[in-house]
C-alpha positions in Angstrom: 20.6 1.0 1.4 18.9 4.3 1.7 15.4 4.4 -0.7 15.8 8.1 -2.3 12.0 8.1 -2.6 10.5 8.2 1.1 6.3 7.4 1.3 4.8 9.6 3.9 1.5 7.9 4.5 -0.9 10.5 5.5 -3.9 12.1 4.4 -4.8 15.2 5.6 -2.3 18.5 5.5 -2.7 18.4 9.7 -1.7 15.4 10.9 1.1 14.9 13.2 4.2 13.7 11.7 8.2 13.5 12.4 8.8 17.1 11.0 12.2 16.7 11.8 13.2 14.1 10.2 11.6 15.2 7.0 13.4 18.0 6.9 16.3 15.6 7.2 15.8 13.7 4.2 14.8 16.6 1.9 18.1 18.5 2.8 19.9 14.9 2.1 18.7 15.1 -1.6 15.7 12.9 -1.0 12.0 13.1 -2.5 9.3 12.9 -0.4 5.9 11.0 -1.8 3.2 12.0 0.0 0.4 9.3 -1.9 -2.3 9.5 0.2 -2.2 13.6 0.5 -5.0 15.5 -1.5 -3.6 18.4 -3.6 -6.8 19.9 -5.4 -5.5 21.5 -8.3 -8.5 24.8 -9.0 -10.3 25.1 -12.2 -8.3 28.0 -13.5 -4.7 25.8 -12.1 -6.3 23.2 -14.7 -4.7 25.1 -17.7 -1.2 25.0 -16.1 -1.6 21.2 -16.4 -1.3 20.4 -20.3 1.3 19.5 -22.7 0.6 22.7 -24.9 1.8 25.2 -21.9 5.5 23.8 -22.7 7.9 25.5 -25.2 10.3 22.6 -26.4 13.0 25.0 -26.3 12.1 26.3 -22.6 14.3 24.4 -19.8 10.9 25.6 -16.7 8.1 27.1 -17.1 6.3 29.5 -13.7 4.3 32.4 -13.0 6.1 35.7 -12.5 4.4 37.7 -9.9 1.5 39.4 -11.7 0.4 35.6 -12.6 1.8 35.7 -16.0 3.6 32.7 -17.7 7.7 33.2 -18.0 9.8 30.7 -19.5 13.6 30.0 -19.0 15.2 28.8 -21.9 18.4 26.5 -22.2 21.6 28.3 -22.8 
């Protein structure tokens, strides 16, 4: 059986890996955990991070292109 979850166990953005094949599984529906992989999240990203950001009503919540917050809400 085919995990839908595949661990990529690297650390740095850099290193060598099968690029092909990840591009495989991603386009087969799969998710792809890179664990060891450091994401630094800035100061002002920090505020993007909390439970208040969310509307209940809102279905996903980005930045439009002037950096503003724009909500899509369920239909």
């Amino acid at each position: 059986m085919n995990k839908q979850i595949v661990e990529i166990n690297i650390s740095k953005w850099d290193t060598p890996s099968s690029k092909n094949q990840l591009i495989t599984d991603l386009e087969s529906g799969k998710v792809l955990h890179f664990k060891n992989l450091e994401f630094p999240v800035s100061e002002i990203e920090q505020q993007y991070f909390t439970s208040g950001i969310r509307d209940k009503k809102s279905r996903n919540i980005s930045l439009n292109i002037s950096g503003e917050i724009k909500r899509r809400y369920k239909e």
